[in-house]
DRENMI-405602 format. One record per residue: x, y, z of N, C-alpha, C in turn; residue number from 0; chain. Coordinates in nm, 3 decimals. Layout:
<sites>
[[X Y Z] [X Y Z] [X Y Z] NUM "A"]
...
</sites>
This chain:
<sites>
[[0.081 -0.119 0.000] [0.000 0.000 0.000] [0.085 0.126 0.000] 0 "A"]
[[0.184 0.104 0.055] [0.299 0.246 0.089] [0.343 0.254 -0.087] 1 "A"]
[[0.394 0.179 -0.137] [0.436 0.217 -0.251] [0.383 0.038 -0.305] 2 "A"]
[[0.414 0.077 -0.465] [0.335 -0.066 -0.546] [0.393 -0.172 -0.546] 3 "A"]
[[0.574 -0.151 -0.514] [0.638 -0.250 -0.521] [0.610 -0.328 -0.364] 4 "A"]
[[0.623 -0.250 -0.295] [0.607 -0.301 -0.126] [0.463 -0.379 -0.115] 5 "A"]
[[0.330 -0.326 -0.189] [0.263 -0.365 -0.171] [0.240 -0.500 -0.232] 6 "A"]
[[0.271 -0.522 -0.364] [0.264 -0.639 -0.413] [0.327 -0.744 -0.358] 7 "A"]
[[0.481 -0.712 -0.290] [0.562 -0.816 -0.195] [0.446 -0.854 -0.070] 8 "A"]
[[0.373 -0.759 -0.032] [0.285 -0.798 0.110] [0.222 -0.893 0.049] 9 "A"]
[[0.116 -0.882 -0.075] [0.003 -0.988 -0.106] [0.103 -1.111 -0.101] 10 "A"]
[[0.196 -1.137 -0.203] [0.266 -1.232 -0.192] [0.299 -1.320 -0.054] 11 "A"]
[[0.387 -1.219 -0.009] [0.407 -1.312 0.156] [0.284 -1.357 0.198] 12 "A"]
[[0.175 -1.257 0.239] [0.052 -1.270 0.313] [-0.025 -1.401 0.253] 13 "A"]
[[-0.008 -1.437 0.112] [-0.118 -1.548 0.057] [0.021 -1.665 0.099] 14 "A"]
[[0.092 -1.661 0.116] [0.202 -1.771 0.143] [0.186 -1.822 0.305] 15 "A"]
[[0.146 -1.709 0.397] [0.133 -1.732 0.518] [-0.010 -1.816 0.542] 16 "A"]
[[-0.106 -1.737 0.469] [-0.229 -1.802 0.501] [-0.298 -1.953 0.455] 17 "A"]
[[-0.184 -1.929 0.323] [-0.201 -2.112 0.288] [-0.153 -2.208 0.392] 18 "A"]
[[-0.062 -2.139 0.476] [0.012 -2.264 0.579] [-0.073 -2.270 0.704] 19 "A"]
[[-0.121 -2.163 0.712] [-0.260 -2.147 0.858] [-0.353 -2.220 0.835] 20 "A"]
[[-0.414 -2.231 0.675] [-0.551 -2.293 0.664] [-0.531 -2.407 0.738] 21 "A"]
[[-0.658 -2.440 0.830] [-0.698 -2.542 0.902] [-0.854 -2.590 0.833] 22 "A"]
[[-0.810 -2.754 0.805] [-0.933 -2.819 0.727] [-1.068 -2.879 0.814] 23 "A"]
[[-1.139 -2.838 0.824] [-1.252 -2.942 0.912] [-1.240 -3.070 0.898] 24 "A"]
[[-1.268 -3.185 1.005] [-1.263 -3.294 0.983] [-1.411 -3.307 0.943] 25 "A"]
[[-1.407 -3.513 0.894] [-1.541 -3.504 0.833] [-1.617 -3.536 1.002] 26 "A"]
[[-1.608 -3.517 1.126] [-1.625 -3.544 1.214] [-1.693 -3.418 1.228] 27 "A"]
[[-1.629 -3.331 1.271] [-1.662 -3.204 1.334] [-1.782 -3.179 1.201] 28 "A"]
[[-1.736 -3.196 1.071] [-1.870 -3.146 1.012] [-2.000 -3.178 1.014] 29 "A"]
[[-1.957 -3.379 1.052] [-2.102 -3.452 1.052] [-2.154 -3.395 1.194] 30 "A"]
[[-2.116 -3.331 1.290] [-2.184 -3.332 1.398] [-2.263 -3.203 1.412] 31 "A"]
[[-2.242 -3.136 1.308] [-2.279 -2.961 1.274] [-2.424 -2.971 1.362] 32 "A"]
[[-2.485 -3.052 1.309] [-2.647 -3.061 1.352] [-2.697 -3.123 1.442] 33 "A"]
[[-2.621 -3.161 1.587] [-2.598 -3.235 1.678] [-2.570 -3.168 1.786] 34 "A"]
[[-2.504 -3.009 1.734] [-2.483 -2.896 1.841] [-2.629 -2.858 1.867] 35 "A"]
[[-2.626 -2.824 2.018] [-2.727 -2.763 2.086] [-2.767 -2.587 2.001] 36 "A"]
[[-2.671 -2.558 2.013] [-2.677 -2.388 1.922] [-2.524 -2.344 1.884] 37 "A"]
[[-2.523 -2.309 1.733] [-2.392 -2.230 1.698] [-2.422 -2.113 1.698] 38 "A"]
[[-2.349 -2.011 1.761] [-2.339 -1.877 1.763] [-2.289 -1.861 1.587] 39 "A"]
[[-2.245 -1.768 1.533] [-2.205 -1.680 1.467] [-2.151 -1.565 1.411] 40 "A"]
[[-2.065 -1.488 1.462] [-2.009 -1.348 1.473] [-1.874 -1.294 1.398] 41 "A"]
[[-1.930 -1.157 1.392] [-1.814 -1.090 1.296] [-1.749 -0.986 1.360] 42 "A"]
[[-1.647 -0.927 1.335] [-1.552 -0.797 1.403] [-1.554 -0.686 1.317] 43 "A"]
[[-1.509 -0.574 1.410] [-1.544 -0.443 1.343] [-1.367 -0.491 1.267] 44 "A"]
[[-1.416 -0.424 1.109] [-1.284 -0.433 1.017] [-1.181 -0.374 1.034] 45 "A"]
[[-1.035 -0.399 1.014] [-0.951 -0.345 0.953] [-0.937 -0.211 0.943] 46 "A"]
[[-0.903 -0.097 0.979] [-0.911 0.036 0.862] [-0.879 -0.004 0.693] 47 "A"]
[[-0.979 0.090 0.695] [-0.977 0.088 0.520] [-0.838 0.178 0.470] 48 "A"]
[[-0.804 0.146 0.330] [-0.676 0.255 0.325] [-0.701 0.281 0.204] 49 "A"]
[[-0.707 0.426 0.153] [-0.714 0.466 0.034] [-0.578 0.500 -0.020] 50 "A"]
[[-0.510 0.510 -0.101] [-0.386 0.551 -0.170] [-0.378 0.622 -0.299] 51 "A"]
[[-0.440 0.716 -0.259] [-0.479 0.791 -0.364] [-0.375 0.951 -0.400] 52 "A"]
[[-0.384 1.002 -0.543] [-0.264 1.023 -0.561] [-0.221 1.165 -0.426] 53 "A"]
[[-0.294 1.207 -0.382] [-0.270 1.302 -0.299] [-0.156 1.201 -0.214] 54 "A"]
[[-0.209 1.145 -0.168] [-0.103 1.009 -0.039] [-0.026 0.994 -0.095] 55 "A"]
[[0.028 0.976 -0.207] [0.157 0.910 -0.254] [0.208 1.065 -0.293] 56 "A"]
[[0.185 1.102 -0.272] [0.246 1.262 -0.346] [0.295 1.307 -0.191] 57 "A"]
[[0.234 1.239 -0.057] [0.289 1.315 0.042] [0.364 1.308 0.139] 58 "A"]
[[0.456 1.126 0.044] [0.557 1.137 0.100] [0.683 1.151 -0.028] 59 "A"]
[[0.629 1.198 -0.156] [0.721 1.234 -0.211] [0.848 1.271 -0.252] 60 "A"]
[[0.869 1.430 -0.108] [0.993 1.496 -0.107] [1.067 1.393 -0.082] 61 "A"]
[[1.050 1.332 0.078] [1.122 1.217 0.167] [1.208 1.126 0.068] 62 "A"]
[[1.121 1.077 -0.035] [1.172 0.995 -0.112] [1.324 1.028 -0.201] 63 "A"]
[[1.383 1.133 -0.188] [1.471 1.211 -0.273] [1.589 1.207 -0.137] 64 "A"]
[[1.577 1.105 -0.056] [1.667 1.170 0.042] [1.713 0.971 0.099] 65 "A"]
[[1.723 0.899 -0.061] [1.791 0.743 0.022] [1.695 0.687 0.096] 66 "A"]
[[1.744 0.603 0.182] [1.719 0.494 0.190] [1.598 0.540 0.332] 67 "A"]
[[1.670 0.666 0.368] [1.621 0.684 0.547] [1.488 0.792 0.441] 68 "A"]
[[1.493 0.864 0.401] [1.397 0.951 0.298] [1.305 0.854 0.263] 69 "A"]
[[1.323 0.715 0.227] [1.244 0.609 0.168] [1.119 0.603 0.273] 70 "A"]
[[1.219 0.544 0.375] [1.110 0.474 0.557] [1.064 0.620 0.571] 71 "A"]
[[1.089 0.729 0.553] [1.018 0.851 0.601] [0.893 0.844 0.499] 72 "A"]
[[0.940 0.845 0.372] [0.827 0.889 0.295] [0.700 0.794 0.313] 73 "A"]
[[0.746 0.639 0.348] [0.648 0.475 0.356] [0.600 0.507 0.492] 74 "A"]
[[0.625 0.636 0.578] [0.560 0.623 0.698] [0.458 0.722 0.662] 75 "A"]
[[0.523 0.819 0.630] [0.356 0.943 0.573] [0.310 0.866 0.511] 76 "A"]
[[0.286 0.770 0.428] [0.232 0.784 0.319] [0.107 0.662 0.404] 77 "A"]
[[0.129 0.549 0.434] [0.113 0.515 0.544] [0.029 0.572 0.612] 78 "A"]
[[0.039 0.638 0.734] [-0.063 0.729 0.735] [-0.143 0.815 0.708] 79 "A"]
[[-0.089 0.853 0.590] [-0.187 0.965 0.511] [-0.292 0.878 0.470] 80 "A"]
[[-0.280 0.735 0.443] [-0.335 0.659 0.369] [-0.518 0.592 0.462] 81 "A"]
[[-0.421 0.571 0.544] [-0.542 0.554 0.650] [-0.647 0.672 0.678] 82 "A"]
[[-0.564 0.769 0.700] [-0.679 0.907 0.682] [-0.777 0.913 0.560] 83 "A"]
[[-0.711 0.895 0.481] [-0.775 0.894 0.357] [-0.865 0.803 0.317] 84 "A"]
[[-0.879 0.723 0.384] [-0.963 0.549 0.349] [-1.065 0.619 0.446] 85 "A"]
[[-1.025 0.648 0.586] [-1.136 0.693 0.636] [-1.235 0.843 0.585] 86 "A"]
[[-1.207 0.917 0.570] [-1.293 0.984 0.486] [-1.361 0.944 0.357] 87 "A"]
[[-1.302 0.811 0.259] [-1.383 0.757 0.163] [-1.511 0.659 0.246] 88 "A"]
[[-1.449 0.639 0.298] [-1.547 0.527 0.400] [-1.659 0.588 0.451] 89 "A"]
[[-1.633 0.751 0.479] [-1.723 0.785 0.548] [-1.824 0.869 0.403] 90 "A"]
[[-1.781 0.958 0.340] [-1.812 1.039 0.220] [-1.916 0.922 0.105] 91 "A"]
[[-1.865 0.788 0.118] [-1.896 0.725 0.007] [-1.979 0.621 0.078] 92 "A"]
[[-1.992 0.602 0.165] [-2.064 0.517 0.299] [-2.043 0.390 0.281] 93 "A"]
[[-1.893 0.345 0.288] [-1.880 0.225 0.212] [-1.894 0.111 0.387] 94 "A"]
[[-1.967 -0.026 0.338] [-1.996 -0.093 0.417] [-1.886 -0.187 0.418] 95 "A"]
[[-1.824 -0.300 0.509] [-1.771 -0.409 0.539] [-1.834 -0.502 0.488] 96 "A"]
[[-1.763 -0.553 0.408] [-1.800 -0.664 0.294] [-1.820 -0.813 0.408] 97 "A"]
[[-1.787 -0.840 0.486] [-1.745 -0.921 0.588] [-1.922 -0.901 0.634] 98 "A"]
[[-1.996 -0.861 0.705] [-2.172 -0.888 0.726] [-2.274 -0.996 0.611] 99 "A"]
[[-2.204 -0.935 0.487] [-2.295 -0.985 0.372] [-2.194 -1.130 0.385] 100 "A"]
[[-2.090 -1.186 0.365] [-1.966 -1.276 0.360] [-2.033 -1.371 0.475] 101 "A"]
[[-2.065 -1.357 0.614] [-2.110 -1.438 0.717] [-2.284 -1.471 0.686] 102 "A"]
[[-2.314 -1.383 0.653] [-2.476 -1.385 0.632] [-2.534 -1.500 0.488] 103 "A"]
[[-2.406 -1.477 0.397] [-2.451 -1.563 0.261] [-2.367 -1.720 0.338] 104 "A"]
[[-2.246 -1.700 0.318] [-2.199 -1.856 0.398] [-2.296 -1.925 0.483] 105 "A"]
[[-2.360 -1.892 0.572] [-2.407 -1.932 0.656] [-2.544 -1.957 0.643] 106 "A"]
[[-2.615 -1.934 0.544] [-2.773 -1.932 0.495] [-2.710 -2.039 0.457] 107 "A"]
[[-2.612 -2.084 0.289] [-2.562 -2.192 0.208] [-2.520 -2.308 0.302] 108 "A"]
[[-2.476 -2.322 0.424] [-2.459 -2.422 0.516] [-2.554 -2.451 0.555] 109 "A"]
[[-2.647 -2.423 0.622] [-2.772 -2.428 0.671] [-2.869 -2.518 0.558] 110 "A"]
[[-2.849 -2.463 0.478] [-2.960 -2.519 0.362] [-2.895 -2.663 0.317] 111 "A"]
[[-2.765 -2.663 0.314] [-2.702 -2.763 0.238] [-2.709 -2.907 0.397] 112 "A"]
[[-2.717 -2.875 0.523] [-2.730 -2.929 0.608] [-2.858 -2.955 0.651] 113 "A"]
[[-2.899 -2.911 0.646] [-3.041 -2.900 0.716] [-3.027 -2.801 0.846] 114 "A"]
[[-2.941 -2.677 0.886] [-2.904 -2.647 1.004] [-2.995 -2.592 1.072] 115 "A"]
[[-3.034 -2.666 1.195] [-3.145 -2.495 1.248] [-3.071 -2.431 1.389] 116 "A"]
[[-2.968 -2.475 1.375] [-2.904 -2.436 1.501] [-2.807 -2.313 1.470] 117 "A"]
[[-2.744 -2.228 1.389] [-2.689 -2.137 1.398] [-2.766 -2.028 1.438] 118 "A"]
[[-2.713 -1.941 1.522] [-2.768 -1.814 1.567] [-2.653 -1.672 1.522] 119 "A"]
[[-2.747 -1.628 1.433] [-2.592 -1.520 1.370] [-2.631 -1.376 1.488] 120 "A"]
[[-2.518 -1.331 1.543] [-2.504 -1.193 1.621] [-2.487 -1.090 1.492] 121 "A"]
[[-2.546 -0.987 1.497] [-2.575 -0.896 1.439] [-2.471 -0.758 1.451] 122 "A"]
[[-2.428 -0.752 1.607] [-2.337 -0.619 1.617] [-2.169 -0.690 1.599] 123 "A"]
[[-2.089 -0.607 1.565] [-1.950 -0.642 1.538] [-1.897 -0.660 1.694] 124 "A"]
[[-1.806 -0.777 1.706] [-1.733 -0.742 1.816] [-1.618 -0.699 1.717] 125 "A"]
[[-1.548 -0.694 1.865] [-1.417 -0.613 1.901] [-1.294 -0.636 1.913] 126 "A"]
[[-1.223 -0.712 1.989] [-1.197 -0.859 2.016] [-1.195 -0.982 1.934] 127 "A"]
[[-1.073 -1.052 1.893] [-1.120 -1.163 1.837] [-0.965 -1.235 1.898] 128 "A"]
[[-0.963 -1.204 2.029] [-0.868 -1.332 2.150] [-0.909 -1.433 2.168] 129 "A"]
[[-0.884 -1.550 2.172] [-0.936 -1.680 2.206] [-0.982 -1.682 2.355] 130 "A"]
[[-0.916 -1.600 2.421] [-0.956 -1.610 2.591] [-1.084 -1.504 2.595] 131 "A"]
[[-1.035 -1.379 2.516] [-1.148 -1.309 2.537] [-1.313 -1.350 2.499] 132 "A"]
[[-1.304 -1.430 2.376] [-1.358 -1.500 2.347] [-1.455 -1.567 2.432] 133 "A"]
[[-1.373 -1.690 2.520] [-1.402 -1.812 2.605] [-1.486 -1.707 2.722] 134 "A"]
[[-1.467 -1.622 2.736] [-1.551 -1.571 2.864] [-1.680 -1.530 2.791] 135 "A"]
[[-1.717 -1.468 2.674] [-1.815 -1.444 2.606] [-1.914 -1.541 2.605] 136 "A"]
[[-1.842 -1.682 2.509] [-1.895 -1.787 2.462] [-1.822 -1.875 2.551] 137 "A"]
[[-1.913 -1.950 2.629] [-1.824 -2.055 2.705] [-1.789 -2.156 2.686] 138 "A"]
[[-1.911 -2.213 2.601] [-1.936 -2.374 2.576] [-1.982 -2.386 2.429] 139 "A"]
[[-1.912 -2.459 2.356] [-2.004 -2.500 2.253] [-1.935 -2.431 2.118] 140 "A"]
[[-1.983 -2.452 1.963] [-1.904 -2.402 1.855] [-1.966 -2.272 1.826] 141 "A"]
[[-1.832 -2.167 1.752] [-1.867 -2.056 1.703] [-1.791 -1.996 1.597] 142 "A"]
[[-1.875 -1.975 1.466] [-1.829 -1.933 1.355] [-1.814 -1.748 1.365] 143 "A"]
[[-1.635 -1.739 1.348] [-1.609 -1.596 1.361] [-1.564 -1.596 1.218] 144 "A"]
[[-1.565 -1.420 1.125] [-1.562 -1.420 1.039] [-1.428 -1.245 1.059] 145 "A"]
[[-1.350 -1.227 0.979] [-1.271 -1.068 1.016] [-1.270 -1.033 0.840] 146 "A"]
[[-1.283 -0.934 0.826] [-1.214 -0.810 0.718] [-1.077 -0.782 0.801] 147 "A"]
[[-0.989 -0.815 0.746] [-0.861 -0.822 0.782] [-0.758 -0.710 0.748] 148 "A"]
[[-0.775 -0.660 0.583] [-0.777 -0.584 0.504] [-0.865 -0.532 0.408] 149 "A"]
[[-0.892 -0.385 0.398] [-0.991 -0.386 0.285] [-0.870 -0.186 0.213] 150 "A"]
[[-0.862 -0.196 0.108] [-0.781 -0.096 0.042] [-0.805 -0.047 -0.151] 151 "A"]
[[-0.814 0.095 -0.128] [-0.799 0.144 -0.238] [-0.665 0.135 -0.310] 152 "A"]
[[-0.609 0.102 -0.425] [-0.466 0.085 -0.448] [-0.468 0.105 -0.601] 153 "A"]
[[-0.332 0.126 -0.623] [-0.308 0.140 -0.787] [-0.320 0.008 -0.853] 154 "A"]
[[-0.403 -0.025 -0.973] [-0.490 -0.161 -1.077] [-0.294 -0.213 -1.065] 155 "A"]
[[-0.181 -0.131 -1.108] [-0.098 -0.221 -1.178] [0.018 -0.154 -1.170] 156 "A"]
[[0.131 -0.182 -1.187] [0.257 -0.128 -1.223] [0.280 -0.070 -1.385] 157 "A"]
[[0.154 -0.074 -1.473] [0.151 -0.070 -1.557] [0.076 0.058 -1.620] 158 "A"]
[[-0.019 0.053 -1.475] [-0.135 0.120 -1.499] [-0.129 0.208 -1.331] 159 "A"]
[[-0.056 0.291 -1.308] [-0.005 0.352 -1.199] [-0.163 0.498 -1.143] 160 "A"]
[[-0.236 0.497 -1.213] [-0.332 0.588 -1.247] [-0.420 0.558 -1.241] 161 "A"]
[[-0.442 0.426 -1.223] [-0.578 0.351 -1.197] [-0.572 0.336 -1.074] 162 "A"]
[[-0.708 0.253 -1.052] [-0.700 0.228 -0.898] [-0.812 0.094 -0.908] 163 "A"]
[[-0.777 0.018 -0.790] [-0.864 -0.106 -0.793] [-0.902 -0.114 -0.619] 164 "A"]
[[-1.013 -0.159 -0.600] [-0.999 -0.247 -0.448] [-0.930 -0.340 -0.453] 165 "A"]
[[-0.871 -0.392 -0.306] [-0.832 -0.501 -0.280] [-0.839 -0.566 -0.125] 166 "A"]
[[-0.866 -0.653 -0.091] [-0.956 -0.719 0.030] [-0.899 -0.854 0.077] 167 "A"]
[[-0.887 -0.845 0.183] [-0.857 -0.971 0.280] [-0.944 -1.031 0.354] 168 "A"]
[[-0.982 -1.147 0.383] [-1.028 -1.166 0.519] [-1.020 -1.324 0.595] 169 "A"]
[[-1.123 -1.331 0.689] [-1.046 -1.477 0.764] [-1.159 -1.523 0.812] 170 "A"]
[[-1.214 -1.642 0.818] [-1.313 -1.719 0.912] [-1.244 -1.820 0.950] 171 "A"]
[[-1.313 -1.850 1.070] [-1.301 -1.972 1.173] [-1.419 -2.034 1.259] 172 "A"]
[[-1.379 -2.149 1.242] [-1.502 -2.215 1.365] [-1.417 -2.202 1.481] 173 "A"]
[[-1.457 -2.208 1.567] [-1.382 -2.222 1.732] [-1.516 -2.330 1.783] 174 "A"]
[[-1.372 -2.377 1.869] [-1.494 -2.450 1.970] [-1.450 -2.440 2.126] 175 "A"]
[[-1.522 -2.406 2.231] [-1.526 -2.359 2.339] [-1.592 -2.516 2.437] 176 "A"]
[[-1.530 -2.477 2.537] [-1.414 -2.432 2.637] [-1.306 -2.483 2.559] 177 "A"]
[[-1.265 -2.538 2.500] [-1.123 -2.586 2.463] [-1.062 -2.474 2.423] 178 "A"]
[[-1.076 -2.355 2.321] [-1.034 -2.303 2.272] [-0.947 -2.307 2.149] 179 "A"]
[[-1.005 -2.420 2.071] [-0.987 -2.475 1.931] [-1.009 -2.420 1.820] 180 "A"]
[[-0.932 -2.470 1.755] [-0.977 -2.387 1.578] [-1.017 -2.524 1.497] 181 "A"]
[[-1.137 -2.544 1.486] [-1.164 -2.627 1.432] [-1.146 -2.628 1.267] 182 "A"]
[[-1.185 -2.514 1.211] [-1.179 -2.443 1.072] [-1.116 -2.293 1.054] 183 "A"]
[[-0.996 -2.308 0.954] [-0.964 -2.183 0.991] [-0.982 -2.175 0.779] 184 "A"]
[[-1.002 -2.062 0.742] [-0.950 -1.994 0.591] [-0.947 -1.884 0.572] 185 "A"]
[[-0.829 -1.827 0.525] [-0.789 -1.717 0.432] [-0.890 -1.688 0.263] 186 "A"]
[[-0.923 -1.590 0.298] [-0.943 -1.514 0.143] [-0.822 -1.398 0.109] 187 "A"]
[[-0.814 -1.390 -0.036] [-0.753 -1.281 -0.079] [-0.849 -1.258 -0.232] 188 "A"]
[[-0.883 -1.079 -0.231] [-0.944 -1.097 -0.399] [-0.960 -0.946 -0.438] 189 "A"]
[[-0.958 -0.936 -0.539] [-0.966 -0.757 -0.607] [-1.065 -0.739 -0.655] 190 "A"]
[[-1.101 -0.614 -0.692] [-1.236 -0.600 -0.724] [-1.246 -0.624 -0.891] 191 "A"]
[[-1.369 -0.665 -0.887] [-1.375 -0.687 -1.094] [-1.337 -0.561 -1.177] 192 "A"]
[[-1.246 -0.552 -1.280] [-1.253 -0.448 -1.357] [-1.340 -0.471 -1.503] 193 "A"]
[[-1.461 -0.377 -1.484] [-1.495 -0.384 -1.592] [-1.419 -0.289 -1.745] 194 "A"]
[[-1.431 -0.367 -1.837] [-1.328 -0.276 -1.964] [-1.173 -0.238 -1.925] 195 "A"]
[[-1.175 -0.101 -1.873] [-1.028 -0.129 -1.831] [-1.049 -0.032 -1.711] 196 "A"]
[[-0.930 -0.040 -1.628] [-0.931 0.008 -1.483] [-0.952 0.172 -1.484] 197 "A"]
[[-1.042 0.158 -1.364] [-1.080 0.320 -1.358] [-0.988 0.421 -1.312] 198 "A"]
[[-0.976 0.540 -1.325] [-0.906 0.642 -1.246] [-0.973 0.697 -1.154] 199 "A"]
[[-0.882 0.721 -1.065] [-0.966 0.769 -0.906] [-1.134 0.873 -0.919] 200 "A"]
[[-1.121 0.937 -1.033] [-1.256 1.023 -1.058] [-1.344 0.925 -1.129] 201 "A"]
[[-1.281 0.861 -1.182] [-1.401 0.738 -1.229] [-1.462 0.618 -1.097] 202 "A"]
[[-1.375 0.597 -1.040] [-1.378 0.536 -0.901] [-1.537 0.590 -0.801] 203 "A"]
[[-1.479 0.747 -0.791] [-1.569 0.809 -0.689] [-1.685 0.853 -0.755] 204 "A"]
[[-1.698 0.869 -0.904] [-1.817 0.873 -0.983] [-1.945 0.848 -0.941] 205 "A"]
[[-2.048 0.903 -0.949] [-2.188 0.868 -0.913] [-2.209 0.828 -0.782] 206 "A"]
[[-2.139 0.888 -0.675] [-2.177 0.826 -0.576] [-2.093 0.719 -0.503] 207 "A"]
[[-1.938 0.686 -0.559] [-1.847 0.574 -0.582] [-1.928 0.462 -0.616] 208 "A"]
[[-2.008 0.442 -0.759] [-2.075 0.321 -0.801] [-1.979 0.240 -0.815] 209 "A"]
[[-1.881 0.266 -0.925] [-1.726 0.180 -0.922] [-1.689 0.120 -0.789] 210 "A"]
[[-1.638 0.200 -0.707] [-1.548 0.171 -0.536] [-1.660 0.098 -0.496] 211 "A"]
[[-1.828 0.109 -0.503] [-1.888 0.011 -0.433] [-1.878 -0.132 -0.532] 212 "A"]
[[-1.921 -0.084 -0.632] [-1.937 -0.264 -0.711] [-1.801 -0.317 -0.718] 213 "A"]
[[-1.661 -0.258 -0.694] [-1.551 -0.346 -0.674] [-1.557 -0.403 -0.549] 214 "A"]
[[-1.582 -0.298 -0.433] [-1.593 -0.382 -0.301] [-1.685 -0.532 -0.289] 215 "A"]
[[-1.775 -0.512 -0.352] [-1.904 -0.616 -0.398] [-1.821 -0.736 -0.484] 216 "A"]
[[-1.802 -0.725 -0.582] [-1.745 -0.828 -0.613] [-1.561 -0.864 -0.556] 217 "A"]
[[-1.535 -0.838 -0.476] [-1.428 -0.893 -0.448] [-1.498 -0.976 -0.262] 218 "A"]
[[-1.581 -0.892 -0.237] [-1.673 -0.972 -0.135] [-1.735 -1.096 -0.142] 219 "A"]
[[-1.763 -1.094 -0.259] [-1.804 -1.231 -0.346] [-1.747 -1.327 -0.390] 220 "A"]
[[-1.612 -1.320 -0.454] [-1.498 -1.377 -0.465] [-1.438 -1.421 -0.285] 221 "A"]
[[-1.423 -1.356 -0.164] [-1.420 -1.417 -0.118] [-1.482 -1.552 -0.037] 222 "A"]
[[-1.637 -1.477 -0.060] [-1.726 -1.587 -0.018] [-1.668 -1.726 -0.071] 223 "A"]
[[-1.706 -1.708 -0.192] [-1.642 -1.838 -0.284] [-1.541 -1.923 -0.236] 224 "A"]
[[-1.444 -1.861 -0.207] [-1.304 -1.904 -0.133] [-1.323 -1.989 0.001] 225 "A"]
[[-1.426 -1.924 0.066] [-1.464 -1.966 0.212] [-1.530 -2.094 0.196] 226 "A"]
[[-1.615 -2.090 0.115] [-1.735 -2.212 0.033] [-1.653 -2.299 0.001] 227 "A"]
[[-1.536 -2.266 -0.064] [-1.473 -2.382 -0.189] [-1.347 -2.456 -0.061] 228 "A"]
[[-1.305 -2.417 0.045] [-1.228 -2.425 0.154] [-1.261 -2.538 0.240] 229 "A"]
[[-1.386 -2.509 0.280] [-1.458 -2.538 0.405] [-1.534 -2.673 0.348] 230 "A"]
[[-1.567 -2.688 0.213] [-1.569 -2.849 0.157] [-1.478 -2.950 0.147] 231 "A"]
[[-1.358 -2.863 0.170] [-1.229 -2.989 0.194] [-1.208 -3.054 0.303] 232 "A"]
[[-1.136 -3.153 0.304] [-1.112 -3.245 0.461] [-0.967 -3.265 0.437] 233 "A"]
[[-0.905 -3.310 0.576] [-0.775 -3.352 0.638] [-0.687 -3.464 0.457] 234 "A"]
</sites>
């Protein structure tokens, strides 16, 4: 996000880390889905959003003309400028957490595909997502948590430095209580659809940010998928 090269090294590492985290359900824990007394369900307030838009990259600019220490100066404004900036799109463009709709569709598609009548989805975001903090909440019994991990405005390409695309992270897990288990863990990673070719930031915020919302939308969707296509695998 600080600059395009840094950022593309993050996706990289980050999808390398999360392939080694994924944790598979057994076919045990799945056959018993409907055998639990009640599954909770819950999601966390997201990530800051980060916009990187050309004002942000322009404001750590000078810094950049000054080596290596000018570099970490300029990747720290920019950095924060960036976060400022996500939050005022967030707020100006009223963009929602893709992560509500992500727990709400998963969890209808389980239900139906099970027969489930035992999930109970919580509605307000927690806060918190400690395993201990957790265990005092929920004491006993399984619970599907869902995070927006990352959610960011960023440049489409190294190619295309002028564009801009979403791009989105996130994470679900079953837990199961008192133990404090991860029964199911998966990573998403996904960008938003470009229709024709990638927009520029005024095409982005257009109409209301129709663009910035229907990329957030379909890269929300794309992760669903991920979660769906995950959570059918076994050991």
């Amino acid at each position: 996000m600080i600059r395009l090269l840094v950022y593309s090294s993050a996706v990289v590492i980050l999808l390398v880390a999360c392939s080694s985290n994924e944790i598979r359900i057994t076919s045990a824990t799945y056959g018993n889905l409907q055998n639990e007394e009640q599954i909770f369900a819950v999601h966390y307030v997201p990530a800051q959003f980060s916009a990187s838009t050309p004002e942000v990259v322009n404001a750590g600019g000078a810094a950049m003309m000054f080596g290596a220490v000018g570099g970490a100066v300029a990747g720290a404004i920019q950095a924060r400028e960036a976060i400022e900036s996500g939050r005022q799109v967030v707020t100006d463009y009223q963009l929602e957490d893709p992560m509500f709709k992500i727990k709400s569709s998963f969890l209808e598609n389980l239900s139906r595909r099970q027969s489930l009548q035992n999930i109970k989805l919580l509605d307000e975001a927690l806060i918190n997502d400690n395993l201990d903090v957790l265990k005092k909440q929920f004491q006993k019994g399984l619970i599907f948590d869902f995070k927006t991990t990352s959610w960011s405005l960023n440049s489409a390409g190294p190619l295309s430095p002028n564009t801009y695309r979403i791009y989105y992270t996130g994470r679900a897990r079953l837990l199961r209580f008192p133990e404090g288990t991860i029964e199911w863990q998966s990573f998403c990673q996904s960008e938003g659809k470009i229709e024709d070719a990638a927009p520029t930031i005024l095409q982005v915020v257009a109409n209301s940010g129709a663009i910035l919302k229907s990329q957030l939308g379909s890269a929300g969707d794309s992760c669903l998928h991920q979660f769906k296509k995950q959570f059918a695998l076994r050991p």
